[in-house]
C-alpha positions as CSV (number, residue, x, y, z in Angstrom):
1,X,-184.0,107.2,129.8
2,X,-185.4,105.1,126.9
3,X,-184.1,101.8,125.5
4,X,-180.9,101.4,124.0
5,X,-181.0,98.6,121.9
6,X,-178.1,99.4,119.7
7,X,-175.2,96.8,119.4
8,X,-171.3,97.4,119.1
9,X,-168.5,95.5,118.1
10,X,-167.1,93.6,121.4
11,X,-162.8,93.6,121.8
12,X,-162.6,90.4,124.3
13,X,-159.6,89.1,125.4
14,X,-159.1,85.3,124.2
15,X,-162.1,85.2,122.2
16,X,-162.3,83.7,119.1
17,X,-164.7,83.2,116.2
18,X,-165.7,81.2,112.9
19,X,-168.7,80.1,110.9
20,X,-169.3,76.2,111.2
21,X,-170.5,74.2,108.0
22,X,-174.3,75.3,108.3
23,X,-173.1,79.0,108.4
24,X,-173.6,79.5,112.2
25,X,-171.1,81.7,113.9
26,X,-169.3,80.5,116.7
27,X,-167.4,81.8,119.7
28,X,-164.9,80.1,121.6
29,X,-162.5,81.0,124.7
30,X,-159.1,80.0,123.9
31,X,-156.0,81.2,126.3
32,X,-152.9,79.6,126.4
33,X,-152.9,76.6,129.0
34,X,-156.5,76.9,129.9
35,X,-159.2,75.1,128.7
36,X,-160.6,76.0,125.5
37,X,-164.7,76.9,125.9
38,X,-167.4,77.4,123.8
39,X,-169.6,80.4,124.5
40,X,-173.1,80.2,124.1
41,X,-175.3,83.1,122.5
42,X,-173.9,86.1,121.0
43,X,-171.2,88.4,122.1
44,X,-172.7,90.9,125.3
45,X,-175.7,88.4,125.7
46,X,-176.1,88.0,129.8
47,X,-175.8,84.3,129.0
48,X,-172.3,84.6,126.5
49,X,-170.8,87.7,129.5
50,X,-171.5,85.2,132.1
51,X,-169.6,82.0,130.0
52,X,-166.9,84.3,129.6
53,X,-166.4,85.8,133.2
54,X,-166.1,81.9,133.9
55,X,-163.7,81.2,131.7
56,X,-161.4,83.9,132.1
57,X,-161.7,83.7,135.5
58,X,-160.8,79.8,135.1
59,X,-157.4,78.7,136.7
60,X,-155.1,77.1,133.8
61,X,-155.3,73.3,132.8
62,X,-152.9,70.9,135.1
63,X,-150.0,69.8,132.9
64,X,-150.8,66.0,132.2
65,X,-153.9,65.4,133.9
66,X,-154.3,62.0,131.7
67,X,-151.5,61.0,133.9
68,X,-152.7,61.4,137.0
69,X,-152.2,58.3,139.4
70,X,-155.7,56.1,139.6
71,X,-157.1,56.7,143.5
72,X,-155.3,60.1,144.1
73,X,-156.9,63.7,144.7
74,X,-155.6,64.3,141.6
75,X,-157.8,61.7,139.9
76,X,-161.0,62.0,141.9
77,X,-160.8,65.7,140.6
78,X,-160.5,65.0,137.1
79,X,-163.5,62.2,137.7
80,X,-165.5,65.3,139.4
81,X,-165.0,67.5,136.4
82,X,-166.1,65.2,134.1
83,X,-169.6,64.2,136.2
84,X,-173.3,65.4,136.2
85,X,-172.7,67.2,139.0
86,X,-170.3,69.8,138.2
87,X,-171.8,69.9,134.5
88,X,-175.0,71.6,135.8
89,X,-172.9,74.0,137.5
90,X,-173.5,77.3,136.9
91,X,-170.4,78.9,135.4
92,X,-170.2,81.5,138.6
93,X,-170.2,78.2,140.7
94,X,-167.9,76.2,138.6
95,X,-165.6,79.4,138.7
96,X,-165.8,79.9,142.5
97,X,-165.8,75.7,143.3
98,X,-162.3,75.2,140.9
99,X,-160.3,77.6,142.8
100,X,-161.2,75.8,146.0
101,X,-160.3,72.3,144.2
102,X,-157.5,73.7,142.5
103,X,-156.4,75.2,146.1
104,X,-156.4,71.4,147.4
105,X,-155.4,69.6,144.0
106,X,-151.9,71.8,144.7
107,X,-151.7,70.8,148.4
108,X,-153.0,66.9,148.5
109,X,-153.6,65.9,144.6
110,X,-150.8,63.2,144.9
111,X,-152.5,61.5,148.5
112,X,-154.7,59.0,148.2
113,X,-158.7,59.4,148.3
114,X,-158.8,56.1,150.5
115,X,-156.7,57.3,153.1
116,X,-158.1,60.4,154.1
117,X,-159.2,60.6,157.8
118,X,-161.5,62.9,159.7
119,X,-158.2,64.3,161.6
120,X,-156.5,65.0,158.1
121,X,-160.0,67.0,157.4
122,X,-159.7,69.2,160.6
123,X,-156.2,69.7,160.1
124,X,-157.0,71.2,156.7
125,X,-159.6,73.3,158.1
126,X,-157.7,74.4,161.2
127,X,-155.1,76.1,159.1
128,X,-158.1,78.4,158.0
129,X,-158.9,79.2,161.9
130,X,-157.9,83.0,161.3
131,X,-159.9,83.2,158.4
132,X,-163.2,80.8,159.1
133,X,-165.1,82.2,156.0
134,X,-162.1,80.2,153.9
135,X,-161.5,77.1,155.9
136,X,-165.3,76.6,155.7
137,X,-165.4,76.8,152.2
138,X,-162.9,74.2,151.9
139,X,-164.8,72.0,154.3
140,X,-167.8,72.4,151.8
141,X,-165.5,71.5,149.1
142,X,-164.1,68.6,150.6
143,X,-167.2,67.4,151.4
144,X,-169.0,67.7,147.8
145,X,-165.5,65.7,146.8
146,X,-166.1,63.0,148.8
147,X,-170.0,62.5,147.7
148,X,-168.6,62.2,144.5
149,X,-166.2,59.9,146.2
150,X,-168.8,57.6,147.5
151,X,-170.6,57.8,144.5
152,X,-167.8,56.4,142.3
153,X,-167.2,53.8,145.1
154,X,-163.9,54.8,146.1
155,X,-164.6,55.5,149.4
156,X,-167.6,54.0,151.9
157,X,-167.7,56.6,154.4
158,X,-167.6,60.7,154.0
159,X,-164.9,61.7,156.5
160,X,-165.7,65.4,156.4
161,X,-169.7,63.7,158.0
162,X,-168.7,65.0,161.7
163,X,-166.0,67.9,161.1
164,X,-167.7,70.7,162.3
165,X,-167.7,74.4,160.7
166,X,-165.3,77.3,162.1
167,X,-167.0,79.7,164.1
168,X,-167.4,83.1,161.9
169,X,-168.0,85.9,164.4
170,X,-168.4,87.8,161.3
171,X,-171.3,89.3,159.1
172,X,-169.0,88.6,156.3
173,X,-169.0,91.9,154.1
174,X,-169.6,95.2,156.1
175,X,-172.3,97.6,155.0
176,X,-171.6,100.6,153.6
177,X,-172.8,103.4,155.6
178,X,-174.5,106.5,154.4
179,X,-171.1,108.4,155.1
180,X,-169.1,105.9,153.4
181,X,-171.4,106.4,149.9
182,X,-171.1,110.3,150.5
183,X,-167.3,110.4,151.0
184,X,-167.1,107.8,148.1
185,X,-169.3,110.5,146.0
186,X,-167.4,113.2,146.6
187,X,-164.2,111.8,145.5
188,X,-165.3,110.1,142.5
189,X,-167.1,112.8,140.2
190,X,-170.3,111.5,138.0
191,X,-168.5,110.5,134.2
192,X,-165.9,108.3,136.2
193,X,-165.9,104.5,135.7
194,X,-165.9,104.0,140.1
195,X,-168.3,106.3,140.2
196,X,-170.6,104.1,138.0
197,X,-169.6,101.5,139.7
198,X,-170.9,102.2,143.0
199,X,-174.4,103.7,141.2
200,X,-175.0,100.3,139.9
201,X,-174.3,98.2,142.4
202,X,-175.7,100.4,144.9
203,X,-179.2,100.9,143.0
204,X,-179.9,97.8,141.1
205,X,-178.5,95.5,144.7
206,X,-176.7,93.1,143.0
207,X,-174.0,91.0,143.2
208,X,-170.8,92.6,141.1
209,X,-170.7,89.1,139.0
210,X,-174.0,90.3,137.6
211,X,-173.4,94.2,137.9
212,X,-169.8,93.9,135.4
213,X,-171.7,92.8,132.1
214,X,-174.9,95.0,132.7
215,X,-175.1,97.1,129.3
216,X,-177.7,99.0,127.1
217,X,-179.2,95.6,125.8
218,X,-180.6,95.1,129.9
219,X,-182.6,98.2,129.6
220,X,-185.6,97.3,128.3
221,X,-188.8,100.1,129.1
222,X,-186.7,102.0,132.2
223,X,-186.0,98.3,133.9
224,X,-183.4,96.3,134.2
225,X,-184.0,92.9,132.6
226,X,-181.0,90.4,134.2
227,X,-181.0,86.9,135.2
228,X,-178.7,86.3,138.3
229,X,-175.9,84.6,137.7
230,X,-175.9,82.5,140.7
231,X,-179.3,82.1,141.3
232,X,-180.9,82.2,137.5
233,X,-183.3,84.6,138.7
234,X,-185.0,86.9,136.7
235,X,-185.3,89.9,137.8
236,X,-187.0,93.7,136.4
237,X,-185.7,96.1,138.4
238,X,-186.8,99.8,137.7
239,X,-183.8,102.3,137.0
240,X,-183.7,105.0,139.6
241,X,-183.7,108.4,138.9
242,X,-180.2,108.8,140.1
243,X,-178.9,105.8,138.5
244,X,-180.7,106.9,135.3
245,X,-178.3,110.3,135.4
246,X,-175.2,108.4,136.0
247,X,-176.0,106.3,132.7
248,X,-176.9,109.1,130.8
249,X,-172.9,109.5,130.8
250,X,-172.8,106.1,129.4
251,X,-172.4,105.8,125.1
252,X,-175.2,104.6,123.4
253,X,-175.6,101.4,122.8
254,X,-172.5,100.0,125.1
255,X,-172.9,96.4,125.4
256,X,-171.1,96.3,129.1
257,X,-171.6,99.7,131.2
258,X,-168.3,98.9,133.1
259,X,-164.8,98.9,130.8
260,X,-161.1,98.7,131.8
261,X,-159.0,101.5,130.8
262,X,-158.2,99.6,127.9
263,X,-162.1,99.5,126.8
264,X,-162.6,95.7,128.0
265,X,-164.8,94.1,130.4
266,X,-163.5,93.1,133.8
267,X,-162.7,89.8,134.9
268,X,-164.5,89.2,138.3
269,X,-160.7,89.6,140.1
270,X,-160.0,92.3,138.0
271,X,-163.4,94.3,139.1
272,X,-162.1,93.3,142.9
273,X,-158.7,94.6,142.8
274,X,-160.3,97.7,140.6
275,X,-162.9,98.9,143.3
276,X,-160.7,98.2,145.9
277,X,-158.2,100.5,144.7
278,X,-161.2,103.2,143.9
279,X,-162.3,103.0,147.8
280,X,-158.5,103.1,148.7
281,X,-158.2,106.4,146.4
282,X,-161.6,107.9,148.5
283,X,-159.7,107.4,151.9
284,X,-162.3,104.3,153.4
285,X,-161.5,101.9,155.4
286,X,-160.1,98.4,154.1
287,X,-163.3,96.7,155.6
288,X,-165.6,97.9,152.5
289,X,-166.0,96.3,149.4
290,X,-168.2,96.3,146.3
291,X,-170.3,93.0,148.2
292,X,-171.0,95.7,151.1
293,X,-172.9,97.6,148.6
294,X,-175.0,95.1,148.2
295,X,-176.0,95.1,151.9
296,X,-176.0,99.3,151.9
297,X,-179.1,98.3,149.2
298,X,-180.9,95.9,151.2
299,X,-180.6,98.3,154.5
300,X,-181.5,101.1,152.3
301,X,-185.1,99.7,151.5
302,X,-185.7,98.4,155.0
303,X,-184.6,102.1,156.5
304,X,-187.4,103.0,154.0
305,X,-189.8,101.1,155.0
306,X,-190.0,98.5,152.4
307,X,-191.5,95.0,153.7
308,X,-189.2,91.9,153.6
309,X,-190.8,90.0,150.5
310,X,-190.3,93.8,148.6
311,X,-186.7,93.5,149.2
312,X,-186.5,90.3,148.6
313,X,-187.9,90.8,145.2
314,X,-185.5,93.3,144.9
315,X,-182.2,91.7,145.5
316,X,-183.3,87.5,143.9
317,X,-183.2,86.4,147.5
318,X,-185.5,83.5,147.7
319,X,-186.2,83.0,151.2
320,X,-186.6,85.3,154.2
321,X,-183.3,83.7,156.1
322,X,-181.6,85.0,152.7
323,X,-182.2,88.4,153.0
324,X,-182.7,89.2,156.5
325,X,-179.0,88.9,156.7
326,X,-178.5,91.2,154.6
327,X,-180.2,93.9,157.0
328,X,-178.6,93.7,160.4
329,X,-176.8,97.5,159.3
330,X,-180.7,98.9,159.0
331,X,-181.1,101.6,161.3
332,X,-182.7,100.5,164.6
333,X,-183.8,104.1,165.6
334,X,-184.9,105.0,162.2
335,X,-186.9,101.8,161.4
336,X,-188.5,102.1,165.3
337,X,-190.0,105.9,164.6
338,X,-191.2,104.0,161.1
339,X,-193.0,101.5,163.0
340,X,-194.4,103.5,165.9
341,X,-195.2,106.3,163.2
342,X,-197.6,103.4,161.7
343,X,-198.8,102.1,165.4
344,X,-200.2,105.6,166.0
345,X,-201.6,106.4,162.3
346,X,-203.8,103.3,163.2
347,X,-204.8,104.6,166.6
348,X,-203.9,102.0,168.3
C-alpha cells in the first residue's frame, strides 16, 4: 500500500471559512449556542480533526454567564475557563473535563465556593457509588476546581484534600477476546464502515479519539504517522498486512478513513453510540466496546511475545504502570509455554 497523499474537499458540520486581510484562509467552528472556535491548520490536518472533535463535542454556552453571581460555582467555573490552566489543555481533555464541570455547574453552579464542606464532597461522590469510575472523575474534577479555588484566593483549604476515591473492582473496559473479533468478523463483511472500524483500532492500538480522523494523509511509507491526542505522542506505526487489505477498500485520498452515512466524520459520541450499535448487530455482549479493542491490541503483542517497552512503543504509553494494565486479558497458559519455550532454548 503506497502513500496517498491526495486531498479532498472536507463537508463539516458547523465549519465555516474566509480569507483574513493578508489573504490567509481561516476556519472557524460556529454552532448555534456554542462557543464559536477557531481551528488551527487546514481542514483533515491531525491538529484541525482534533480542534474540531473538541468543539463539536463541546456542551453549549450557559445562557448569561456574564451574570453569574461573584463567589458561586457558577463563577469559579467561568474564572477556570478563562485561566492558564485549562488553556493548555489539550482539546480531548478540555472536551472530557467540561462535561464533568458542566455535570456539576447544573447541580451546584448557584452554591457558594466558600461553603463547600468535605461532607458535601462525599455526598457528591457517594451518589456515583454504583458507578465508581464516574464518581471518581468528579472527585478529580472537584478537586482541580478547588486548586483553582485556592489559587484565586477564594478559598484557604481544598475540601476534596481527605475524600477518598471509590473502590473500582473493575478493569474498566473488557478485552475483546479472540472469539469476540471472529464473531465480530463474520458479521461485518470487509467494505463495511464497522468492519474498518474494528481493523483500525484493533491494529494500529489506539484510542478511537485518534482512530476517527485517521485518513490517507497519516500514511506516509506503509506507517502510520499520528500524534496522540491525549498524550501528544508521536507515534509510526507500521500498517499490517491485514489492516493494509481492509484500506485497500478505502478511496483514494480520503482525508478521514471513518464517515457517517451521510459522508461526515464522527463526533467522539457519535463513533460510541455507532460501534455500539455495530457490536449489538454482531450479537456480543454489552460489556465490549471500541476502548476494549484497545486492550485486545496490547494482549495481542504480549500473547506474541512482544517485550513491555515494544508494546509500549506501540500503544504511546509512557511508563510501564501504563501499559501493564492494559494486559491482565494476555493469555497466562500461552505466555507460560512462550517463556519456558525460551528457558529451554537456553539450556537452562
Amino acid at each position: 500500500m503506497g502513500s496517498h497523499s491526495g486531498m479532498t474537499k472536507l463537508d463539516l458540520a458547523y465549519v465555516h471559512r474566509f480569507r483574513d486581510r493578508h489573504n490567509k484562509m481561516r476556519h472557524y467552528f460556529r454552532k448555534p449556542g456554542y462557543k464559536q472556535v477557531a481551528l488551527p491548520g487546514m481542514p483533515g490536518s491531525q491538529e484541525f480533526m482534533t480542534a474540531y472533535q473538541a468543539a463539536l463535542s463541546g456542551t453549549p454556552v450557559p445562557v448569561a454567564v456574564t451574570r453569574t453571581k461573584p463567589g458561586t460555582f457558577n463563577a469559579l467555573i467561568v474564572s477556570y475557563y478563562q485561566s492558564a490552566d485549562w488553556l493548555q489543555l489539550k482539546p480531548i481533555t478540555q472536551a472530557t473535563y467540561r462535561n464533568l464541570i458542566e455535570r456539576l455547574r447544573v447541580q451546584h453552579g448557584d452554591n457558594m465556593v466558600a461553603q463547600l464542606e468535605s461532607r458535601h464532597v462525599r455526598l457528591i461522590v457517594a451518589k456515583k457509588a454504583d458507578t465508581p469510575a464516574s464518581g471518581n472523575a468528579l472527585l478529580k474534577m472537584l478537586r482541580i476546581l478547588m486548586r483553582h479555588a485556592i489559587e484565586m484566593g477564594w478559598r484557604k483549604d481544598d475540601p476534596t484534600q481527605y475524600v477518598r476515591k471509590l473502590k473500582n473492582k473493575t478493569d474498566g473496559h473488557e478485552s475483546w477476546s479472540e472469539s469476540d473479533i471472529t464473531q465480530f468478523r463474520n458479521h461485518w463483511p470487509i467494505g463495511s464502515t464497522a468492519r474498518l472500524a474494528l481493523e483500525l483500532l484493533l491494529y494500529t492500538g489506539q484510542r478511537s479519539a485518534d482512530v476517527r480522523i485517521m485518513g490517507w494523509q497519516h500514511i506516509r511509507n506503509n506507517k502510520i504517522d499520528i500524534r496522540q491526542s491525549k498524550t501528544g505522542a508521536h507515534l509510526l506505526l507500521p500498517v499490517h498486512p491485514s489492516l493494509s487489505e481492509v484500506l485497500s477498500h478505502v478511496p483514494a485520498g480520503q482525508m478521514t478513513f471513518l464517515l457517517t452515512g451521510q459522508g461526515k466524520t464522527f463526533s467522539a459520541g457519535g463513533f460510541g453510540n455507532y460501534f455500539r450499535d455495530c457490536r449489538r448487530a454482531a450479537g456480543l455482549p454489552e460489556g465490549l466496546s471500541a476502548h476494549g479493542l484497545r486492550k485486545a491490541a496490547a494482549r495481542r503483542l504480549a500473547e506474541a511475545g512482544c517485550s513491555l517497552p515494544q508494546i509500549m512503543a506501540v500503544g504511546g504509553w509512557k511508563t510501564p504502570k501504563e501499559a501493564t494494565a492494559y494486559l491482565r486479558a494476555a493469555s497466562q497458559e500461552q505466555m507460560a509455554d512462550k517463556a519456558i519455550a525460551s528457558l529451554m532454548e537456553c539450556k537452562r
